[in-house]
N, C-alpha and C positions, 0 to 999 in steps of 0.2 A: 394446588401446591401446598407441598406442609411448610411451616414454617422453618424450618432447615432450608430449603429449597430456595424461599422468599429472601432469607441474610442470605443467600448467597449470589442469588440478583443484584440486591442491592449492593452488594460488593463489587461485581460485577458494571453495575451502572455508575459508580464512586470512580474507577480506575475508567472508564470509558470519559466520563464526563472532566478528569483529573488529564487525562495524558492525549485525549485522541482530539487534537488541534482542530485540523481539517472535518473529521469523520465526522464527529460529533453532530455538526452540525446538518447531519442530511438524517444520523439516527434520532435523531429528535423528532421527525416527520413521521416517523413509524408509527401505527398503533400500537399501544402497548406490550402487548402480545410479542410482536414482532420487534419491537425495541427492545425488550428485555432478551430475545435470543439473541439479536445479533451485538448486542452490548457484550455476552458471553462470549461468541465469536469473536470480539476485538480485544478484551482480555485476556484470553487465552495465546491469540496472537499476539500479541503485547508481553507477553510472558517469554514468547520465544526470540523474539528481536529483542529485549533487554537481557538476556545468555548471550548473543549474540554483539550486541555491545557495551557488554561488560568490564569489568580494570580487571579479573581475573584471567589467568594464564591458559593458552589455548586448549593443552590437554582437558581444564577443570573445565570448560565450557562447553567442549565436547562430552565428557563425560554424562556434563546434567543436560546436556541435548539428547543423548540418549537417553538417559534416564523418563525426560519428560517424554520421550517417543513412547515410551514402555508405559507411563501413565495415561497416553491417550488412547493407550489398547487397553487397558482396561479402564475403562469408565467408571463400571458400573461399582466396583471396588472402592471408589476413592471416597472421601471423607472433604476433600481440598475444596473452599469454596466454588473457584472457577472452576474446577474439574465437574463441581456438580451440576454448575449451572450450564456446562456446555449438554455433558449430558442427558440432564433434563429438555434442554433443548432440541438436541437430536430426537428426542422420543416424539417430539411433536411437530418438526419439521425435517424433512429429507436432507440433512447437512450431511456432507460427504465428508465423511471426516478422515478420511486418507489424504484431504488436499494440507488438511495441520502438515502430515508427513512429507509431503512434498514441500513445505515455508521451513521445515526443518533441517530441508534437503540443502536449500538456499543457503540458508543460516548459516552451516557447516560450510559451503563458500567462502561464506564473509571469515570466518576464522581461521580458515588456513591462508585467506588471502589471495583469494582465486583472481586469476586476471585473464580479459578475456581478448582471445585470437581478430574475432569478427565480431559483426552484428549478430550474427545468425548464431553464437556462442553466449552472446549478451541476451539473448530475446530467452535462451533456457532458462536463463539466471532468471531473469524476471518472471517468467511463468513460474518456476519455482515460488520467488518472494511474494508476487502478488497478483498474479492472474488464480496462483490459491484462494486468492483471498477476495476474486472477484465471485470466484465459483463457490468460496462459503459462503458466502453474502447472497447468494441465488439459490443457494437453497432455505434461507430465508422468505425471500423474496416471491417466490415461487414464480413461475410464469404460465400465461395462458397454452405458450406451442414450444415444449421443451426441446423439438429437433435441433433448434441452433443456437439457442439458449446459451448454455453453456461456451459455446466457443464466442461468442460475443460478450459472457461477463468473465471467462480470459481473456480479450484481448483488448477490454478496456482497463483491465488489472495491467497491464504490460502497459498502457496509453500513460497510466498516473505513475509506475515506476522509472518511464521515462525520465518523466517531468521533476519526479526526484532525484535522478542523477544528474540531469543541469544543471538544478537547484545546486547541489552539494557537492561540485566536483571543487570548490576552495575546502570543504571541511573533510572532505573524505581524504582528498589527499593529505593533509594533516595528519589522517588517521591511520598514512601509511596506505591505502584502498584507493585503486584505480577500474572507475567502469567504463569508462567510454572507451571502446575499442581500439585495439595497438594501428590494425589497417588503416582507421582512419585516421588517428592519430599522425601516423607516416602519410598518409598521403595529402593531408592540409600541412603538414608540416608544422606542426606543434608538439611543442617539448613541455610537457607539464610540469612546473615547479612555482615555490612560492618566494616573491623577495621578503627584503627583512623584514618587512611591518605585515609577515603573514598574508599577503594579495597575491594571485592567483598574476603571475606575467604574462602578456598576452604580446609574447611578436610578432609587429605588423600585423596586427586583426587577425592573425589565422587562428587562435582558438574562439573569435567573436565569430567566423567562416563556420568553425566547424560545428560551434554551440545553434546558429542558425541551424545550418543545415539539417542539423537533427531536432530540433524545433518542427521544423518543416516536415521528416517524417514522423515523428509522434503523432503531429494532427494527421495523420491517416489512419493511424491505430486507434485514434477518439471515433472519427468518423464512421470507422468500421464498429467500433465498442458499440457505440453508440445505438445502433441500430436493437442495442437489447432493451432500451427503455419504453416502445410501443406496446411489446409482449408483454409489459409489469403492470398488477393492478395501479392504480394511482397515485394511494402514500409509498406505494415501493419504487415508482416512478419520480418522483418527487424525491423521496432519497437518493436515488442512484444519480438523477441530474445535478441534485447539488453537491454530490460527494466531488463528481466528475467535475460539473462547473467549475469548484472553488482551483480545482488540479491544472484546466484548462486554461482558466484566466490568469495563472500564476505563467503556464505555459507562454502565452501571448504574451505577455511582461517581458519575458525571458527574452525571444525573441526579438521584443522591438529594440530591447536595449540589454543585448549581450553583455554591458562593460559592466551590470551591475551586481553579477554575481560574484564578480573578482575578489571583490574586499566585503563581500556581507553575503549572510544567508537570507534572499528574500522570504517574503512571508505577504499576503493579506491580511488588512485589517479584520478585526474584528464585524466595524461594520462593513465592510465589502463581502466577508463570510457570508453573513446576514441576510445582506440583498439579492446574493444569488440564490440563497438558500429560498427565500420567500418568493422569486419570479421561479424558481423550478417549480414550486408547489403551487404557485398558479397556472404555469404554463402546462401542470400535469391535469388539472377540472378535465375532465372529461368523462 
């Protein structure tokens, strides 16, 4: 690496270690090598969800989402820290880097304000935002039998996007943004709105009904994700469990106790982060 190359790693691993809450803590398990690429990959991504939500006006957000679409066609051009270190990246690992364009695709959703019909309309959205981003992360990661690879690190990217919008349907709706689907929405019979102290109104349980119920299918999307962590060497197996772990156990929270994402954004501690981080990385020896 020349040292060009180096500051722009380290830049790269500064905004990784500064903004990526959950990630962090499963790209820490990486060998080097491979923490420094996919540190690139989450800054870059991080680059495109902070356009996406931004205080600027929808046309200028659109704009510099194109624009950054045009910078990640050409790489090799750029000068931009992240930009170098992704594509230095790319030169050493198989990153698919048309799935950026497809988390761009997402993005552009989120700012016109997309709402969605069905599940089967929501699960695009999420492939889009983050089954991209399970498929950049494998090509890090690499695996021993790439046949199904990839569709299982899509469709544990679609398992943790879930898990985000349970998380965040009091803050999203806030923000004007509805993802849980209209169908279901009508058919538990939930009218989403917030009272005056900003809390998410839940009459008669039917939004704790519906926040279950989809609780319950997400853990099918883990299960099935899941299935990619045997095919990864072992520090990549170890990352990918705890990335997942920390997404899943927030998941189960959610579920046991629907009323509590009414009035706050849950989260994991610090140390609960920790502890699944270090039982994936044991439970990945082999």
């Amino acid at each position: 690496m020349t040292a060009t190359v180096d500051a722009a790693y380290v830049a790269c691993a500064d905004i990784t270690r500064d903004q990526a809450r959950n990630f962090h803590y499963g790209i820490r398990l990486l060998p080097p090598a491979k923490r420094s690429a996919l540190c690139a990959v989450y800054a870059l991504a991080r680059r495109v969800d902070d356009i996406g939500d931004g205080d600027l006006p929808h046309d200028v957000k659109r704009q510099q989402l194109q624009r950054l679409r045009a910078d990640i066609g050409a790489l090799s051009d750029s000068s931009d820290p992240v930009l170098l270190a992704v594509h230095d990246a790319a030169w050493h690992y198989p990153i698919p880097l048309e799935a950026f364009g497809e988390l761009i695709d997402g993005v552009e959703m989120d700012v016109i304000g997309a709402r969605f019909a069905s599940f089967d309309e929501l699960v695009h959205y999420c492939r889009c935002v983050a089954g991209s981003i399970g498929r950049l992360c494998l090509g890090v990661f690499g695996a021993g039998d790439m046949s199904n690879a990839s569709t299982y690190a899509d469709t544990l990217g679609i398992a943790l996007q879930q898990t985000n919008i349970l998380r965040d349907v009091r803050e999203d709706l806030g923000n004007g943004r509805i993802y849980l689907p209209q169908d279901e929405l009508d058919r538990f019979g939930v009218e989403l709105r917030l009272d005056d102290n900003g809390a998410l109104v839940d009459d008669d349980g039917a939004l704790a009904a519906l926040v279950q119920f989809s609780a319950e299918r997400a853990r099918t999307w883990y299960d099935e994700g899941l299935r990619l962590v045997p095919l990864l060497d072992r520090r990549s197996a170890a990352c990918c469990s705890a990335m997942s772990g920390i997404y899943r156990r927030l998941l189960d929270r959610i579920a046991d106790q629907p009323a509590l994402i009414l009035d706050r954004r849950l989260s994991l501690s610090g140390w609960e982060k920790t502890g699944v981080a270090l039982r994936a990385l044991a439970g990945s020896a082999r």
